[in-house]
C-alpha positions in Angstrom: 202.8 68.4 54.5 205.4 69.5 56.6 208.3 66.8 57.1 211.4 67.7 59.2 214.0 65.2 60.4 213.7 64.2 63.9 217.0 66.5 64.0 215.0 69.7 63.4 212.1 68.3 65.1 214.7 68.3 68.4 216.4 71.8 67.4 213.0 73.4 67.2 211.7 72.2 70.5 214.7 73.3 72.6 214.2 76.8 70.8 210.6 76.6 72.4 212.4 75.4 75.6 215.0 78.2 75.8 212.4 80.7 75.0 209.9 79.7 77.3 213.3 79.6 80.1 214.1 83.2 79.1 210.4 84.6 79.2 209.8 82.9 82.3 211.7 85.2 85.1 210.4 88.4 82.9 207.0 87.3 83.5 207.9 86.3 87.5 209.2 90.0 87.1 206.1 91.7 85.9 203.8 89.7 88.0 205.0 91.6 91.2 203.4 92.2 93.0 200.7 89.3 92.6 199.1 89.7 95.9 198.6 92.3 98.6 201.7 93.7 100.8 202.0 94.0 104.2 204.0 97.2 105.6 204.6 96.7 109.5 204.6 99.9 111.6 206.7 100.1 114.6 204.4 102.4 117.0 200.4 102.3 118.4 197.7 103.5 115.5 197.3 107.3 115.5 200.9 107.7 116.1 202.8 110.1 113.4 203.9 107.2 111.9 201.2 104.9 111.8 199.5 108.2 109.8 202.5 108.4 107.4 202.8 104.8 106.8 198.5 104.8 106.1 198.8 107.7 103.9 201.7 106.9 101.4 200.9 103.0 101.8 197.2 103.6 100.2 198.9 106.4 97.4 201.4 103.1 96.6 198.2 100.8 96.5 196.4 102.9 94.4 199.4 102.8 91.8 200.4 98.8 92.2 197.2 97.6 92.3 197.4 95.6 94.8 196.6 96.9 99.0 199.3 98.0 101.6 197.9 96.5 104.8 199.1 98.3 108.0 199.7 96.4 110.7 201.2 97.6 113.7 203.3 95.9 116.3 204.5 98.4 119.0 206.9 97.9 121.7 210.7 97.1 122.9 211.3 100.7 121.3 210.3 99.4 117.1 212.1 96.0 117.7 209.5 93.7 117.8 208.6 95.1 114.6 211.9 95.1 113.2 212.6 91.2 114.6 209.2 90.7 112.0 210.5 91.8 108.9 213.6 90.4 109.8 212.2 87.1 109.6 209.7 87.0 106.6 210.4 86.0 104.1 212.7 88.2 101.3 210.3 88.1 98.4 208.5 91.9 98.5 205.3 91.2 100.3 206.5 92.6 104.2 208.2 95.8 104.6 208.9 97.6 107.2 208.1 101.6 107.9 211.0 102.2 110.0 212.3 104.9 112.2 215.1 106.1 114.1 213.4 103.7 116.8 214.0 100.2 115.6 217.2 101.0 112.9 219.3 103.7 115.3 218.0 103.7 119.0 217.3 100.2 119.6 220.4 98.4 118.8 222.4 101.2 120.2 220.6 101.2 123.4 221.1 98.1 123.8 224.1 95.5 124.9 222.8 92.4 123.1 221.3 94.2 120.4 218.1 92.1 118.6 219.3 92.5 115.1 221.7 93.8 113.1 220.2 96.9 111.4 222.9 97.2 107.9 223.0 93.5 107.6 219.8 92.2 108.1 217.4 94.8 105.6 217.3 95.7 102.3 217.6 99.4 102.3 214.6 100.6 100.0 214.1 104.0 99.8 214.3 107.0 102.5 210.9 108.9 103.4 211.7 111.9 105.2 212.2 113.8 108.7 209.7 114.7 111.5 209.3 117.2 113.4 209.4 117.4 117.1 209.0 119.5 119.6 209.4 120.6 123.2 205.9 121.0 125.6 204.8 121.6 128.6 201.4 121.5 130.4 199.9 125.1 130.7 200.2 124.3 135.0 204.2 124.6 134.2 205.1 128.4 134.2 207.7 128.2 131.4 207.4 129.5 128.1 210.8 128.8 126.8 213.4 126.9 127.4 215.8 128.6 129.7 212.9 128.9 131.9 211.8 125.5 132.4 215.5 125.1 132.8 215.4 127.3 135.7 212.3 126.1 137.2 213.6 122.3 136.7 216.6 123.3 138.9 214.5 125.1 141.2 212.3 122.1 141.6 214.4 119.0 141.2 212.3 116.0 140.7 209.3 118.0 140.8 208.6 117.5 136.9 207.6 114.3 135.5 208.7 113.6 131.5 206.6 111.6 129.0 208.1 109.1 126.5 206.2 107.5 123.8 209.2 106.2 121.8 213.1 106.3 121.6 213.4 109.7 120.3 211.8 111.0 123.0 213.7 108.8 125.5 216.8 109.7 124.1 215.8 113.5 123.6 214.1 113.6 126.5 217.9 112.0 128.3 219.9 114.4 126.1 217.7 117.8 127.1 218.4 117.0 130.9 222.0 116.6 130.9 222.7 119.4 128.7 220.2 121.8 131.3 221.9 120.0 134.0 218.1 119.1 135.6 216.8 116.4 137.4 212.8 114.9 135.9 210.7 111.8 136.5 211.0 109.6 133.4 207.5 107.9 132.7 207.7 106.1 129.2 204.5 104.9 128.1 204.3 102.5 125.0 203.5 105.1 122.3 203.2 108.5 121.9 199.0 108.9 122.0 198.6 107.3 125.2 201.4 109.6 126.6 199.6 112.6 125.0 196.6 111.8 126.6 198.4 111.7 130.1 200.3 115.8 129.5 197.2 116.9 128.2 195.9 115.5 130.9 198.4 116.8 133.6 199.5 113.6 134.7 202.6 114.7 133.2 204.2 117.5 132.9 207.3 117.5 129.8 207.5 115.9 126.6 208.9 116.0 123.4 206.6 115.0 121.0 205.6 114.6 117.1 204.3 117.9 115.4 201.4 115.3 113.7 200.0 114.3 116.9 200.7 117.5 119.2 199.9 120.7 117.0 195.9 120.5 117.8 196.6 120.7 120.9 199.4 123.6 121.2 196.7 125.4 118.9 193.9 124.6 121.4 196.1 126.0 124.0 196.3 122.6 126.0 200.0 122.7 125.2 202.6 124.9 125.3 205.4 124.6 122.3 208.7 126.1 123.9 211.2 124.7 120.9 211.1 123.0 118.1 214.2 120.4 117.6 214.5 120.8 114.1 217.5 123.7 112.8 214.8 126.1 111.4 211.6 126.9 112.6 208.7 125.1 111.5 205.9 126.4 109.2 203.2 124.4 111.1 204.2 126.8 114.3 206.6 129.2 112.8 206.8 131.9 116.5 208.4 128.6 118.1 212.0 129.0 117.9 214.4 126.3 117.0 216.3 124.4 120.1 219.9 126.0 118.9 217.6 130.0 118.8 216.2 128.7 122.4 219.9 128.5 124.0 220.6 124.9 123.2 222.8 124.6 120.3 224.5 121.4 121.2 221.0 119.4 120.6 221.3 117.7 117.5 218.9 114.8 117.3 217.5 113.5 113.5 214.3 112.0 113.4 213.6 109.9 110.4 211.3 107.4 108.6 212.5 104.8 105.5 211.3 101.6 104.1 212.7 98.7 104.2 212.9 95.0 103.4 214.3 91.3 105.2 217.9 91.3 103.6 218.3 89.7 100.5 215.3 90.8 98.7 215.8 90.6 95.0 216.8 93.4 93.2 214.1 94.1 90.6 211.8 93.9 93.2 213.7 96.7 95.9 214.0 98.5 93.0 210.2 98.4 91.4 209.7 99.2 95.7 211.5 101.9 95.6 210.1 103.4 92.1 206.7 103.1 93.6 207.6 104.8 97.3 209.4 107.2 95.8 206.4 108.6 93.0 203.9 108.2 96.1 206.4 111.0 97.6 205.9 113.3 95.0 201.8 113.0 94.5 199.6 116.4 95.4 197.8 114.4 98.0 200.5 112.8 100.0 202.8 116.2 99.6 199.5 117.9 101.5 198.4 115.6 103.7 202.1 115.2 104.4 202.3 119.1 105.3 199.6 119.0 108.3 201.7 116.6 109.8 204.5 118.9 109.4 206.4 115.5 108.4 209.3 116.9 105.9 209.6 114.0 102.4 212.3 112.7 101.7 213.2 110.1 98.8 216.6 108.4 97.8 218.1 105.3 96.5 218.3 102.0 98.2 222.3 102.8 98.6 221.3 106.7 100.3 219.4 105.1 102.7 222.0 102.2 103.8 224.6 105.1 104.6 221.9 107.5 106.6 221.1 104.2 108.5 225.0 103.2 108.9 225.6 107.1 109.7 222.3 107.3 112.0 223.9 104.8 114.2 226.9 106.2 115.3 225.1 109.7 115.5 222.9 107.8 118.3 225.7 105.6 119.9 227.7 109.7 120.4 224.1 111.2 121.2 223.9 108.5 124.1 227.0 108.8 125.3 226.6 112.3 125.8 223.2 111.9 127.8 224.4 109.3 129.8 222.5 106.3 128.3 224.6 103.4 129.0 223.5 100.1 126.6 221.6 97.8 129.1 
């Protein structure tokens, strides 16, 4: 029989304590995540990003085991969506698919602006860079750049531009005052229903994502004059770059990252960013990635806090430059 002192008796059960104390967070650890996560997406579904955020969200699923539920909360150019994540709660389960939108436009264009995007996220990894380009409607006789310049001047007011988010507000802002023209802003809430309207006719000018405007430049419904990116695009490769189409000074980056509410725990940014990051390298996301002529990306947690920190004052000089004052 087996007689210890009611000394050892005590030693041994605060062993069993301590151990049980020590295993206790490593299990927490392993355990996430323990239920399905919810990635909100700034823009309308069938935007470019509501497509990238579906197709790496199910490749991160399919390795976590547990879904990546889009849910999409447009408007207030990606604030509303950012004001979300800002709010849940830090534990892993709601990130954010962010853009230039709600982490560099929307604070900058704005006085009062609705959150602070450095402090209030945990940075989790960087996705990558659209494309965009510059089209017209087939009833405008331009096919470059220095010509819808010249008919924009010859027609002030005549044209009416289509915005489905920031970067083409701010693009759109930027492309007028370096032309020196005069267009009709109409901003619509995303970028489908303002495709619908150029394709359409209803307007006339937009600068739009490659993922949601190629079809249609193929189909010959749009034209493609330049593409804003600083080399030419394998999706459309005869379209030549803004700088080859006479506009060097338009420098405008377009980019998507994940993040978190700030605070998040580290294990669990980092297991985030491990998962994010291998969904970035997979066959099927790399192609389906390519007809969206979306350009993957992938970086620390600390990368993507400085291209945020840096995308900010890029926007706040890009603005100032078009003539966007804060409102």
């Amino acid at each position: 029989m087996n007689r210890r002192s009611p000394r050892l008796r005590v030693v041994a059960a605060l062993l069993t304590l301590a151990g049980a104390l020590v295993a206790a967070p490593q299990a927490q650890a392993q355990a996430y995540p323990a239920k399905p996560i919810k990635m909100i997406v700034p823009f309308p579904a069938g935007s470019a990003t509501d497509t990238i955020a579906r197709v790496i969200g199910a490749s991160v699923a399919a390795s976590i085991g547990q879904p990546v539920l889009v849910e999409n909360k447009a408007g207030a150019d990606g604030a509303i969506a950012g004001a979300e994540v800002v709010r849940a709660a830090p534990d892993g389960y709601t990130v954010l698919m962010a853009t230039n939108s709600p982490m560099s436009a929307a604070p900058a264009l704005r006085k009062v602006p609705p959150y602070d995007p450095v402090a209030d996220f945990s940075p989790i990894t960087d996705v990558g860079r659209y494309t965009f380009f510059i089209v017209v409607h087939p009833s405008v006789p331009a096919t470059s750049v220095a010509e819808l310049v010249a008919h924009a001047k010859a027609n002030p007011g005549a044209l009416n531009y289509a915005t489905g988010n920031t970067t083409g507000i701010v693009s759109m802002a930027l492309f007028a005052s370096l032309g020196g023209i005069k267009m009709v802003h109409v901003p619509y809430k995303g970028e489908p229903q303002a495709l619908t309207d150029l394709v359409g006719g209803r307007v006339q000018v937009m600068v739009v994502s490659a993922g949601t405007s190629v079809p249609h430049i193929r189909d010959g419904r749009l034209r493609a004059i330049a593409v804003t990116l600083d080399k030419r695009s394998p999706v459309l490769p005869d379209v030549p770059t803004i700088a080859e189409a006479g506009m060097p000074q338009f420098k405008l980056t377009s980019w998507a990252g994940v993040f978190g509410p700030a605070k998040m725990p580290r294990d669990v940014v980092e297991r985030l960013n491990r998962e994010f990051n291998a969904a970035l390298g997979r066959p099927d996301v790399v192609q389906a990635m390519e007809k969206q002529a979306f350009i993957l990306g992938g970086s620390t947690p600390e990368q993507l806090g400085t291209l945020v920190r840096e995308q900010l004052d890029s926007y706040r000089a890009t603005m100032k430059a078009a003539g966007i004052e804060p409102e």
